[in-house]
Every structure is written in structure tokens, then in C-alpha cells.
C-alpha positions as CSV (number, residue, x, y, z in Angstrom):
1,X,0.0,0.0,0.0
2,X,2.5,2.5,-1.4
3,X,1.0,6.6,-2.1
4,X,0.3,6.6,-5.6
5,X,2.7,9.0,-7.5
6,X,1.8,12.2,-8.7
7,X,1.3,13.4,-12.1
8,X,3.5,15.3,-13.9
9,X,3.0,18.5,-13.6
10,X,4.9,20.0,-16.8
11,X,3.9,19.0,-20.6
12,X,5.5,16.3,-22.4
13,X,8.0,18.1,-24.3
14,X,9.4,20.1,-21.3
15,X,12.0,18.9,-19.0
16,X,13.0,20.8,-15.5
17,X,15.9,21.1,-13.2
18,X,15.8,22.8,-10.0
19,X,18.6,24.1,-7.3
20,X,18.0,25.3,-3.9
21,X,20.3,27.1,-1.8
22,X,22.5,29.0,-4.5
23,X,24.8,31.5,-2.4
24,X,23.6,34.5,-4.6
25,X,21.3,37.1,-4.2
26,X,18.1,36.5,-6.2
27,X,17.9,39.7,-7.7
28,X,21.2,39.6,-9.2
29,X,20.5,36.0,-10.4
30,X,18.0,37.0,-12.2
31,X,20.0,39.3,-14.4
32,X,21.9,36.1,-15.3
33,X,18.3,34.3,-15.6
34,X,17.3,37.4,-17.8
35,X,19.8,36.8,-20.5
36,X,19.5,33.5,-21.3
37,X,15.3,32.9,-21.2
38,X,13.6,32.3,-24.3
39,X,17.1,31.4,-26.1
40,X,18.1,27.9,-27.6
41,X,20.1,25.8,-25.3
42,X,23.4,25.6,-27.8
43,X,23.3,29.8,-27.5
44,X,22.5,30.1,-23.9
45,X,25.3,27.9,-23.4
46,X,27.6,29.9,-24.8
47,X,26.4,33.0,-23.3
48,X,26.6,31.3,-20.1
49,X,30.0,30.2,-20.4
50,X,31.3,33.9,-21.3
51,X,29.9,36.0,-19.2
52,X,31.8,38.0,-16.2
53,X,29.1,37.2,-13.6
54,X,30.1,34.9,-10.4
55,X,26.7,32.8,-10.9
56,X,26.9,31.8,-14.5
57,X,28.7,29.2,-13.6
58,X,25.9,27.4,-11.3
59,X,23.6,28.1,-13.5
60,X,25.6,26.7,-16.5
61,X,25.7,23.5,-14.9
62,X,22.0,23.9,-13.5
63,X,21.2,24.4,-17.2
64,X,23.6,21.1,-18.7
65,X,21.4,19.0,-16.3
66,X,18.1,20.0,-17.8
67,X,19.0,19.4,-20.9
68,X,20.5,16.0,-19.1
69,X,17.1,14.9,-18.1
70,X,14.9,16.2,-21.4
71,X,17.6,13.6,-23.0
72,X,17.7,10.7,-21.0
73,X,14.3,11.0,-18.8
74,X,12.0,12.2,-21.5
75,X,13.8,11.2,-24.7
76,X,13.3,15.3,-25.9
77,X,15.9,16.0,-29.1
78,X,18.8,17.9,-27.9
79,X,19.0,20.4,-30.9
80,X,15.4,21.9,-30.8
81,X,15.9,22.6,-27.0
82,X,15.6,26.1,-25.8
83,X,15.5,27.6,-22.2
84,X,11.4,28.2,-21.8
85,X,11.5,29.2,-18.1
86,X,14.3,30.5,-16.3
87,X,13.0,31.5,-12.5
88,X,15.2,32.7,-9.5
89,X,13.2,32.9,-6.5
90,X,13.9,33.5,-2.0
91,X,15.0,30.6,-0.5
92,X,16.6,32.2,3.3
93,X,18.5,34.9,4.4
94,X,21.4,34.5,7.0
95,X,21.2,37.2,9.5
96,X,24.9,38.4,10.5
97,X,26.0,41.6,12.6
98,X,29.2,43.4,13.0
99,X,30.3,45.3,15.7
100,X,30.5,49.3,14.5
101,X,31.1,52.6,17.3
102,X,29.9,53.4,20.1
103,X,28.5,50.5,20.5
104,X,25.9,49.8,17.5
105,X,25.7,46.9,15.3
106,X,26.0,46.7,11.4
107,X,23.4,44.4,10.2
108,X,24.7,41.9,7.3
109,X,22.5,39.8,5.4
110,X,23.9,36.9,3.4
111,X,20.8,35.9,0.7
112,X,20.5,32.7,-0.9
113,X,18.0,31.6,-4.0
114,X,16.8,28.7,-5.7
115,X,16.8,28.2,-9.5
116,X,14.2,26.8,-11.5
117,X,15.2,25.9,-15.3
118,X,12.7,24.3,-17.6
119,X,13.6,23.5,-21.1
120,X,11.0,22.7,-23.5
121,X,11.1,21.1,-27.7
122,X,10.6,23.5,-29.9
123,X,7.7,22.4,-32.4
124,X,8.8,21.2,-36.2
125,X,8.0,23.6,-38.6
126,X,7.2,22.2,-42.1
């Protein structure tokens, strides 16, 4: 008497990959989300792989391992791939202080985020 398993929740020709805990602020993830969505895998790649922000590399590899599982999970072709949904959303802030004069604190926050990457097959136009 197992739970019976959910349905999927995205379409057929979309595949997803998801990390939590990313040591970035979201907002400045989502600059790096911003330049890639809508684009085809091969170019977003490359952008990825060239660009001067910190994060491109996690989201570089967040991105190689959606199109990972749209090839082996859901048998998607690799070439017609292009980056549908690119989210970056709160995941926790850690609260910090330092010591300033007189005796008052500095308040430091360190954000982290969590990535949501969903690839999808483009149609076949005849």
C-alpha cells in the first residue's frame, strides 16, 4: 500500500531542473536568468560560459542537467531545445552583525536563492 505518484506537472516536451540554496542574491541572479530565457540551449550555453558574472557558472551547470534529463528522462531532441523558463526565486536569508562605534551593530544579510530551469522542444516547422 504505497501513495500513488503524482502526475506530472509540466507538458510532455518540457523537462525541468531545480537548485536550492544558491549563495547569490536573487535579484542579481536574475540578471543572469534574464539573458538567457527564451534562447536555444546551444546559444544560452555559450552565453553562459562567457559571461563575467560569479553565478553563470551554477547556472551553467543547472542548465547542462536539464538538458541531461529532457535527453535521458524524457527522450526530448537535444538540438530543438531552448531555455522556456528561467526562475530565481527567495530561498533564506542568514542574519549576521558586526560590531560598528559606540556601541551599534552593522546588520549583514547573506541571501540565498533557488533556480528553476525548464527547457521545452521546440515544435517542427514544415
Amino acid at each position: 500500500m504505497s501513495k500513488k505518484s503524482l502526475e506530472r506537472q509540466l507538458a510532455d516536451n518540457e523537462a525541468m531542473a531545480f537548485a536550492k540554496m544558491i549563495r547569490v542574491s536573487p535579484q542579481k541572479l536574475n540578471l543572469v536568468c534574464g539573458s538567457i530565457r527564451g534562447k536555444s540551449c546551444e546559444l544560452a550555453l555559450g552565453q553562459l560560459a562567457f559571461s563575467k558574472r560569479r553565478i553563470a557558472d551554477d547556472v551553467k551547470k543547472l542548465l547542462e542537467s536539464a538538458i541531461a534529463n529532457a535527453e535521458n528522462n524524457h527522450q526530448l531532441d537535444v538540438d530543438r531545445l531552448y531555455v522556456a523558463e528561467a526562475t530565481a526565486g527567495r530561498a533564506m536569508v542568514m542574519k549576521r552583525w558586526k560590531a560598528r562605534a559606540r556601541g551599534r551593530v552593522g546588520k549583514i544579510q547573506k541571501p540565498f536563492s533557488n533556480l528553476r530551469l525548464i527547457v521545452r522542444e521546440r515544435e517542427e516547422t514544415a
